[in-house]
C-alpha positions in Angstrom: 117.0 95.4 88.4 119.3 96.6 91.0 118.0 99.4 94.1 119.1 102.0 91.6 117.0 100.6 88.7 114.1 100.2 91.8 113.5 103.4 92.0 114.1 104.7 88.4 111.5 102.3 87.7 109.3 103.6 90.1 109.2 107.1 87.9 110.5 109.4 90.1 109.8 112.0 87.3 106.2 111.6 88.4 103.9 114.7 88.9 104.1 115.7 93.0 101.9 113.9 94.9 98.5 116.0 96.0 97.5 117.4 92.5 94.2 117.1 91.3 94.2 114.4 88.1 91.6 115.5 85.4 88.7 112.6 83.9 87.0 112.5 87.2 83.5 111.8 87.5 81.1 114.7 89.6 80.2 114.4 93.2 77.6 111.9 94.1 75.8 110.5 97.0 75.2 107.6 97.9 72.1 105.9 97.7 71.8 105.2 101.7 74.0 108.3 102.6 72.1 109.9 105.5 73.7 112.7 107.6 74.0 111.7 111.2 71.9 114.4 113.6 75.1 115.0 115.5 77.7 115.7 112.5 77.3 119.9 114.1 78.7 118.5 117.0 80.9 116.6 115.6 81.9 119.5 113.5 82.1 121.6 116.1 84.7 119.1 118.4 86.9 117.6 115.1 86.8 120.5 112.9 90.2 118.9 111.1 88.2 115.8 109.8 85.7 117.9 107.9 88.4 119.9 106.5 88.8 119.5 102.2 90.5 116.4 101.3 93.2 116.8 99.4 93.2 114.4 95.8 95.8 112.1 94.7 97.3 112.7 91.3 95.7 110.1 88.2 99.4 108.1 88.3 101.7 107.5 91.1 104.9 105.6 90.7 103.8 103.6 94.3 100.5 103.4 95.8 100.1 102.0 99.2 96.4 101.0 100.4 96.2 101.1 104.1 98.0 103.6 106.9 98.2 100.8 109.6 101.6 99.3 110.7 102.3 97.4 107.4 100.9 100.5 105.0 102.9 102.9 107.3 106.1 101.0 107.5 106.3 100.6 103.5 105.6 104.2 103.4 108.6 105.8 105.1 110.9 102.9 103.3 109.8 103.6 100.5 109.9 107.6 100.4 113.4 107.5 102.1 114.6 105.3 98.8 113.6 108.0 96.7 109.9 106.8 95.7 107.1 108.9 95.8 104.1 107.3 97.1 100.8 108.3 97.7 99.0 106.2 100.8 95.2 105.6 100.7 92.9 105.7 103.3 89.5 105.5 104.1 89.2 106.7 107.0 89.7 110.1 108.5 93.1 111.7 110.2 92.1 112.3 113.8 94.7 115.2 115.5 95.4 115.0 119.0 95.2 117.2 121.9 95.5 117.5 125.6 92.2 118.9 126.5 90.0 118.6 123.8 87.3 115.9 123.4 88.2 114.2 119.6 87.6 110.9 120.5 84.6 108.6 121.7 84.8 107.6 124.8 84.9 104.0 125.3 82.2 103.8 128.0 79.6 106.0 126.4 80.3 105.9 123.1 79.0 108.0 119.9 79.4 108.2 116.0 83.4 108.8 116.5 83.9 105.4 117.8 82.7 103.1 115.0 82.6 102.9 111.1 79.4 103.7 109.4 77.2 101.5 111.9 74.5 102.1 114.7 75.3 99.3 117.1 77.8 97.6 118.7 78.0 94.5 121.6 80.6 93.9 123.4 82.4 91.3 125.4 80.4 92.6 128.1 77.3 91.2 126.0 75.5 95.1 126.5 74.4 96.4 123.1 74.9 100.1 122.9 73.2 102.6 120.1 74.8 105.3 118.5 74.1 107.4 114.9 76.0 106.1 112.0 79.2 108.2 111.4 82.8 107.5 109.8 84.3 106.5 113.2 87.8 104.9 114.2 87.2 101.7 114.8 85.3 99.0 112.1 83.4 96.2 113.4 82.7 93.9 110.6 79.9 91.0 111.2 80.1 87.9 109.9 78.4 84.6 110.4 80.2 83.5 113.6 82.7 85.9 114.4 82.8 89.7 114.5 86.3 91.0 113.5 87.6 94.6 114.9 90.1 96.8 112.7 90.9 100.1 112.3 89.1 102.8 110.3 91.5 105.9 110.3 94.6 107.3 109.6 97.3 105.2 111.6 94.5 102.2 111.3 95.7 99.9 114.5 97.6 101.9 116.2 95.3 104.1 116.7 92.7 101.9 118.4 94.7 99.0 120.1 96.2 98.3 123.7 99.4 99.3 122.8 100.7 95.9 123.6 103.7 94.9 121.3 105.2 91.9 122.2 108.3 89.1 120.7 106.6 85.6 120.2 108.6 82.8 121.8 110.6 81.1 118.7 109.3 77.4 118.9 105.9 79.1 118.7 106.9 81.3 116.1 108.4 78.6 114.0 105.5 76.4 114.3 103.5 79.4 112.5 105.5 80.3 109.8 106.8 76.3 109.0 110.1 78.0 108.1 109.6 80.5 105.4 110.7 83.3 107.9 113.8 83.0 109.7 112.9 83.7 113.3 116.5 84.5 114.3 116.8 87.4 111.4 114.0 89.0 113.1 114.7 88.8 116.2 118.3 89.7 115.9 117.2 92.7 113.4 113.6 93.6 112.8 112.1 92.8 116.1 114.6 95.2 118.0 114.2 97.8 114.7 110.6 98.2 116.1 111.3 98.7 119.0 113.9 101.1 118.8 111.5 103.3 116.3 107.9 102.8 118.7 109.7 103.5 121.7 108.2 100.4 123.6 108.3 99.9 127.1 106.8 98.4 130.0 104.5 100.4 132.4 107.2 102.5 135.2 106.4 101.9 138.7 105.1 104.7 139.6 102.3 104.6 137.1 102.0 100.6 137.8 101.3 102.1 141.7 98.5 104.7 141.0 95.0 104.3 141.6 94.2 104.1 137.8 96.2 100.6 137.6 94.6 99.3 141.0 93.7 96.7 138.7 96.6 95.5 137.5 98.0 94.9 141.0 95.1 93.1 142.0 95.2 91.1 139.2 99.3 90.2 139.4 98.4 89.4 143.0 95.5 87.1 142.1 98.1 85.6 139.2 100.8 85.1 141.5 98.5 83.2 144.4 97.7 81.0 141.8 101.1 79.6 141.4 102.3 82.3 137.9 104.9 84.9 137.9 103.3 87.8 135.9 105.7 89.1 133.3 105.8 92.9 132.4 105.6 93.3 129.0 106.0 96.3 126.5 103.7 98.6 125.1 103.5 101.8 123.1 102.1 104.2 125.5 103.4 107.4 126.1 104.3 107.3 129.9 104.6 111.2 130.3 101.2 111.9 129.2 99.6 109.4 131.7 101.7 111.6 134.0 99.8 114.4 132.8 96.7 112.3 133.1 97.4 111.3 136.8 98.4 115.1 137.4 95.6 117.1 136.4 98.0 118.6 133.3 95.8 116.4 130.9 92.3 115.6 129.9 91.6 111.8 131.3 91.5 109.1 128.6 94.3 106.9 129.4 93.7 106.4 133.3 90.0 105.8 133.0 89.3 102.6 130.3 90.2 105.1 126.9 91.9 102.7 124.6 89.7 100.8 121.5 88.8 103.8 120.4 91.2 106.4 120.6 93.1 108.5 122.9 92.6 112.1 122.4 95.4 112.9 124.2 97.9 110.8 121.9 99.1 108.6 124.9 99.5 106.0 122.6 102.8 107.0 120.1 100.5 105.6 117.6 102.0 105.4 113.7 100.7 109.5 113.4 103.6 110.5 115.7 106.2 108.5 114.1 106.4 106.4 110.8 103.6 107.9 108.9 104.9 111.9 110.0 108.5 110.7 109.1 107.3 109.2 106.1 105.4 112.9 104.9 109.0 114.5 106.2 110.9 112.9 103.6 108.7 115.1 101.2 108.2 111.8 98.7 104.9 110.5 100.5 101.6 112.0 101.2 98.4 110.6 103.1 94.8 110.5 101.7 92.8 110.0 104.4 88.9 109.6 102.8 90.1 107.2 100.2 88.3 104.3 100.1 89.8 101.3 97.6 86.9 99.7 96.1 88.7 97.2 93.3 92.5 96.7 91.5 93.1 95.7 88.3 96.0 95.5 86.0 95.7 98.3 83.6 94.3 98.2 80.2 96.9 98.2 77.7 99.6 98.6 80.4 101.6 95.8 81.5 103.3 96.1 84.7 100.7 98.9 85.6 98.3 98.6 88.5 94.5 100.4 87.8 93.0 101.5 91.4 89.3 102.3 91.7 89.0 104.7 94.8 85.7 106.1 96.5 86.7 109.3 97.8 84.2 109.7 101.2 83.0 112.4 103.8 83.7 111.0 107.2 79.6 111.3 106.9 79.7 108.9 104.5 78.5 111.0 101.5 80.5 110.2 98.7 82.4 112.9 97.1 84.1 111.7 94.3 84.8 108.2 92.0 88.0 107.8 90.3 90.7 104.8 89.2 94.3 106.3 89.5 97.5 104.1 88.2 100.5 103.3 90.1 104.0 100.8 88.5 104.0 99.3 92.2 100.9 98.2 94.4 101.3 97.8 98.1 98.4 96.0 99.7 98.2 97.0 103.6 94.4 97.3 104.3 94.3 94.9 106.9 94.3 90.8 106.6 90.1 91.7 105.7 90.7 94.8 103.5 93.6 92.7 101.7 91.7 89.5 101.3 88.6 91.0 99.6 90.8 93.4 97.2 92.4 90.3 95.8 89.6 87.4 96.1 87.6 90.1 94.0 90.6 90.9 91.6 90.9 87.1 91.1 86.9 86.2 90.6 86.1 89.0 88.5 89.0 88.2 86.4 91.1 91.5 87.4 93.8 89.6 88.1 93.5 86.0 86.9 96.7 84.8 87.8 96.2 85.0 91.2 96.6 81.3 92.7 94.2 79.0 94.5 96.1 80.4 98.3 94.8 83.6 97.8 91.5 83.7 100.4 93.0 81.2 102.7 94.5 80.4 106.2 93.0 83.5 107.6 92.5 83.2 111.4 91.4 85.1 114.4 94.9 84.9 116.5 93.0 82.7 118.8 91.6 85.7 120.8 89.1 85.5 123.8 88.3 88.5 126.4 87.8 87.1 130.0 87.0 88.4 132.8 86.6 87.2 136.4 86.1 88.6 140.4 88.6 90.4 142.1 89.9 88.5 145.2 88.9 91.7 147.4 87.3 95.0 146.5 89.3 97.4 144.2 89.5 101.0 144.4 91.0 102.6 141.8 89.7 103.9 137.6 90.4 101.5 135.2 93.6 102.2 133.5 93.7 101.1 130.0 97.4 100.3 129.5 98.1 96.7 129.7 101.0 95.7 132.7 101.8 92.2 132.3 100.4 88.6 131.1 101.3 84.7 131.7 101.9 81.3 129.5 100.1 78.4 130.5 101.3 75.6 128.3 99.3 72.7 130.8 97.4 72.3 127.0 97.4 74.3 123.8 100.1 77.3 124.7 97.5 80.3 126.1 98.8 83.7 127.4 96.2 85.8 129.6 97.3 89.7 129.5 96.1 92.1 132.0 93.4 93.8 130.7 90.7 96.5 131.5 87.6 96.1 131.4 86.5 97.7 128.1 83.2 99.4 128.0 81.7 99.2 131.4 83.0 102.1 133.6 86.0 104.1 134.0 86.0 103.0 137.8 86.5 99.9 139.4 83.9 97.5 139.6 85.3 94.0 141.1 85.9 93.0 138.1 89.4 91.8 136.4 89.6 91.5 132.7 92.0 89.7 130.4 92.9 89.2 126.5 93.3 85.8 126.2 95.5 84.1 122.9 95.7 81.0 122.7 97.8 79.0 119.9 94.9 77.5 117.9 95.3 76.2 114.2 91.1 76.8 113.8 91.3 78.9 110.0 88.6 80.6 107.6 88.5 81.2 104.0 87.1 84.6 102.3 84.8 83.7 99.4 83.3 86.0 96.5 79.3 86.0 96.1 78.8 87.6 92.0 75.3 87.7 93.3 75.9 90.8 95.1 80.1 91.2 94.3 81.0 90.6 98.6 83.8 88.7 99.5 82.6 87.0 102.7 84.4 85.6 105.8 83.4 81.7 106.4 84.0 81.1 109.6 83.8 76.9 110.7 80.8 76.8 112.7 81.7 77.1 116.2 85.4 77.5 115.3 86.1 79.0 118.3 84.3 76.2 120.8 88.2 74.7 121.4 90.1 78.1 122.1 87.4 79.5 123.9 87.8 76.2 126.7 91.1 76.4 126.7 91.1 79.6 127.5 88.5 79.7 130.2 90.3 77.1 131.8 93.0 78.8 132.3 91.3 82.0 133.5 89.9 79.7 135.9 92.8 78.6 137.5 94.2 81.9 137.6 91.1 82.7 139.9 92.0 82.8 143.4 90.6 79.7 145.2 87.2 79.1 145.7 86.5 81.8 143.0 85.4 79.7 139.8 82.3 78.4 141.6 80.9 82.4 141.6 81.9 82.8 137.7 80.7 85.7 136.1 77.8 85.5 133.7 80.4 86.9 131.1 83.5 85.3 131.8 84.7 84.1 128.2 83.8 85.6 124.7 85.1 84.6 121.4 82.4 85.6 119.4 85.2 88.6 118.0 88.4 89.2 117.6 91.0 92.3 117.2 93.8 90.2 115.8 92.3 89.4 112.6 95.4 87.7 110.1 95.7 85.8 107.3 94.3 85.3 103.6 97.3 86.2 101.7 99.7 84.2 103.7 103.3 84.2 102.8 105.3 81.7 101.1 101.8 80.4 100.1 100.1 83.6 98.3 103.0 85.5 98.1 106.8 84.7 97.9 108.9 84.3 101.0 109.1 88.1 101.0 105.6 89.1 100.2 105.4 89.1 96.5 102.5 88.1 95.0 102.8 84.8 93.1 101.6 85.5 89.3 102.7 89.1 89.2 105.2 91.7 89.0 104.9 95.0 91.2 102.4 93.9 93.5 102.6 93.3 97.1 101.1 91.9 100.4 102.5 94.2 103.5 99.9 93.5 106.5 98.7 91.4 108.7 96.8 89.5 105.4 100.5 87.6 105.0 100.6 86.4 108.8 99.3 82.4 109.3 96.9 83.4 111.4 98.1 83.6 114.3 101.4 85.3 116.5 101.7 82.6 118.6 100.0 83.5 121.8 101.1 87.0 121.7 98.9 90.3 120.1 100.5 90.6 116.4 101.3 94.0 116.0 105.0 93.7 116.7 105.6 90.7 114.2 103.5 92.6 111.5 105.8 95.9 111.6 109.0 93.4 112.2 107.8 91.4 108.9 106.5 94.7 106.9 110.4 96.4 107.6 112.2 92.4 106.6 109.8 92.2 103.7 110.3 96.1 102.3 113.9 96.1 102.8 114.4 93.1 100.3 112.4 94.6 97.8 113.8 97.8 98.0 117.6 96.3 97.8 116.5 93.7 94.7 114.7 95.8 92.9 112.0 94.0 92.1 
C-alpha cells in the first residue's frame, strides 16, 4: 500500500473526532475514589482541568495512546497526511499563565504535583505528604527502583529539565547494535527537533543572574578540577525567564520550578508546539482524562484494534468505561505505560502473537542525582534550567549535568546538584501477575550498585580539593529514575522502524522502543528524533 492507500486505509470518511459514541456504560465510581479536601481549591486555581471532558467517537481511523514526545510527534504526522486521530490521555491539560498559580510548587508541594498518591521522597531522602489528586507528575514504586513519568497532557515535557541533547555516535551505536543509522539522524532527525523545539543553550545574561549563581559556582568547581563544562541545549523559553528576573512574571523558573510544572510555560513544552499544531491541522484532537486500561484485536475484525478506556476526573472519580476501535494503534504511553499495555495483551491472550522480546531490555538510562558542597558560599535562588555538563570516560562513559537542587529551597543553600548518566548495560524485565492482572517491573536486586559508584566517583573528583572528605549525607541516589526506556525495544519487539512483530497496524512510538539507555545523555531528544524517522517511514510505505 502506497502513502495514498495509507491514508485511504486509515478511513478518512470517519465520523469527526469529539462526538459522543453510543453503547456506553453509566458513570461509576470507583471503589477507593475519595475526593481530596482541597479539590475547592484546586477548583478555584485550575478551573480548565475540571472543565467537561470532551468523548472520543466509538471508531477512529488512528488512535494514539500517550501525548508525550513520541504520542505528540505521531500526532501532528499523522493529521498533516490526512489521518484523523484521536490522542488518549490520562491525565489532565494544564493551561499556562504568567501570574497565576496552576502548578505545584516543587519545594512545597500539593495534590497538583503527583498522580493519585499521598507521598513522595526524594533524592534529598525528605518524605513529604500531600492529599491524593490527579497531579502532573507519576511516581510509580517498584521493588528497587522508583520510576518518574509524566501524568498530563504534553506527558514529559511538561515535567522535565528541558535538557535535549545529541548522544555522541560510538555511544549511540553501542545502544542500538546497528538497527538505527546514527548518521540519518543526526544529519536529519536530530536537527528536525531542534529546529521545531526551538533548543538552545542558556544566554549570558540569564547564565549571569542571581538565579543561576549556581551554575557558575558549579562550572568553576568543574573547571578547578581539571573539565571544561560544555553548554548544552534545552527547551526553555529564555524570554519568560526574562520576565521572571524582571518582575513581568510570576517566579517558577528562577526559583527550583521544574519536575512539576512551570505555570508560566517557560518550558516550550509539546502544548505550545507539536500537539497545538497537531489540533491546527483540524484532523487530531486530545482527550485528556482517558485512561487506557487494555488492547485487543477486535472481535470479528481483522486488522482492527479494540481499546478499553477509563474516562477519569482529575479527582480520580471515574466517569465513564468504554472500548473504542481504531484500523491503526499507536503505542506512546511511556516505556512503563507501553510495556504493561502489551505484556497484558500478550498474557491474557489479546494479542498472542506478540513475541518473547516484548517485556524486555527496559532500563533506567543509568540515572543518579548527586549532589555535593559548594567551594565557597552561594548567593543566589536556585534556577531550574540546566547550563552545562561533562564526560568522564576514566571508566564506564558518565556525564554530570548541572543541576538544581530539586525540592529543598528556592534559595541557595551551599549545595551543588547534578543528574548523573552513566552508560550502564544493568536491564529489567516487566512481568504479568493473573493473580491480580499487574504487569510489574523486576528490577535485579541492587541493579544500580555499579552506576551508582561510578557515578559518585566522578562527582567526587569534580569536588574541589579537599572536599570529598566532608561529603554530604546525600550525595548519590539511584533508588529512581526519570529516564525510564525500554520493553518494546526496536529491531527486537518491533521492526527496525517500530512495527510490531506479529501484527499489522500496530505500533511502538516512545521511549518503550529505546535500549535502555541514550548513552550518557537525558533521552528526550533521541525519542522525538526516532518518533519523526520511525513515522515518516510508515507514513511514506503505507503500512
Amino acid at each position: 500500500m502506497d502513502r495514498r492507500g495509507f491514508i485511504k486505509g486509515a478511513g478518512l470518511a470517519a465520523a469527526t473526532p469529539g462526538l459522543a459514541g453510543a453503547g456506553t456504560r453509566a458513570a461509576a465510581r470507583a471503589d477507593d475514589y475519595s475526593p481530596s479536601p482541597r479539590t475547592s481549591v484546586y477548583r478555584m486555581l485550575v478551573p480548565e482541568i475540571f472543565a467537561p471532558l470532551p468523548d472520543p467517537p466509538d471508531h477512529v481511523p488512528a488512535i494514539v495512546i500517550g501525548s508525550g514526545f513520541g504520542g505528540a510527534i505521531t500526532a501532528l504526522r499523522l493529521s498533516e497526511s490526512g489521518v484523523q486521530v484521536a490522542v488518549l490521555e490520562r491525565g489532565s491539560h494544564w493551561p499556562n499563565a504568567p501570574w497565576r498559580d496552576i502548578f505545584s510548587a516543587d519545594t512545597i508541594p500539593d495534590g497538583r504535583g503527583f498522580w493519585h498518591r499521598t507521598t513522595f521522597t526524594g533524592a534529598n531522602k525528605i518524605t513529604i505528604r500531600f492529599d491524593a489528586f490527579g497531579g502532573v507528575l507519576d511516581v510509580s514504586s517498584y521493588p528497587g527502583i522508583d520510576v518518574w513519568r509524566g501524568a498530563c497532557v504534553g506527558g514529559g515535557s511538561v515535567v522535565f529539565t528541558g535538557v535535549m541533547i545529541e548522544p555522541e555516535q560510538r555511544f549511540f551505536d553501542q545502544v542500538f547494535g546497528g538497527v538505527v543509522d546514527y548518521r540519518e539522524m543526526h544529519e536529519v532527525y536530530y536537527p528536525k527537533v531542534r529546529k521545531m523545539l526551538r533548543l538552545s543553550p542558556i544566554p549570558n545574561d540569564i547564565y549571569d543572574s542571581l538565579a543561576f549563581a549556581h551554575s557558575r559556582a558549579w562550572d568553576e568547581q568543574i573547571r578547578a578540577a581539571g573539565y571544561t563544562p560544555q553548554h548544552i541545549d534545552t527547551s526553555w523559553k529564555w524570554d519568560v525567564i526574562r520576565d521572571e528576573l524582571t518582575g513581568r512574571s510570576r517566579p517558577s523558573a528562577t526559583i527550583g520550578c521544574s519536575d512539576l510544572g512551570n505555570s508560566n510555560g517557560a518550558k516550550f513544552d509539546l502544548n505550545q508546539n507539536y500537539l497545538r499544531y497537531a489540533e491546527d491541522t483540524g484532523f487530531a484532537r486530545i482527550y485528556p482524562g482517558h485512561r487506557v486500561d487494555a488492547i485487543a484485536e477486535e472481535t470479528g475484525a481483522a486488522g482492527r484494534y479494540a481499546v478499553t478506556v477509563t474516562k477519569l476526573a482529575p479527582t480520580g472519580e471515574v466517569l465513564r468505561t468504554r472500548t473504542l476501535t481504531c484500523d491503526m494503534l499507536f503505542l506512546a504511553a511511556g516505556s512503563v505505560g507501553t510495556s504493561e499495555l502489551l505484556v497484558r495483551a500478550r498474557e491474557t491472550g489479546a494479542l498472542p502473537n506478540l513475541n518473547e522480546h516484548v517485556g524486555e531490555g527496559w532500563g533506567g538510562n543509568g540515572d543518579v542525582a548527586l549532589a555535593r558542597p559548594a567551594s565557597s558560599p552561594v548567593v543566589g535562588t536556585q534556577g531550574a534550567a540546566p547550563a552545562s555538563r561533562i564526560l568522564d570516560e576514566a571508566g564506564a562513559p558518565v556525564s554530570l549535568e548541572n543541576w538544581f537542587v530539586p525540592g529543598v529551597t528556592p534559595l541557595d543553600i551551599g549545595i551543588l546538584g547534578s543528574l548523573g548518566i552513566v552508560l550502564d548495560d544493568t536491564r529489567g524485565r516487566f512481568v504479568y501477575d493473573p493473580a491480580d492482572g499487574r504487569v510489574n517491573l523486576r528490577w535485579p536486586d541492587n541493579g544500580a550498585a555499579a552506576y551508582l559508584a561510578r557515578a559518585r566517583e566522578v562527582n567526587d573528583r569534580a569536588a574541589s580539593p579537599g572536599m570529598p572528605s566532608t561529603r554530604l549525607p546525600w550525595d548519590a541516589d539511584a533508588s529512581f529514575t526519570s529516564h525510564p526506556l525500554g520493553g518494546a525495544v526496536i529491531g527486537r519487539a518491533t521492526d527496525p522502524y517500530g512495527r510490531v512483530r506479529g501484527y499489522r497496524g500496530l505500533y511502538v512510538m516512545d521511549g518503550a522502543a529505546v535500549p535502555g539507555s541514550t548513552g550518557t545523555v537525558n533521552p528526550s531528544l533521541t525519542i522525538s528524533a526516532l518518533a519523526e524517522r520511525n513515522i515518516e517511514e510508515i507514513i511514506r510505505s503505507g503500512r
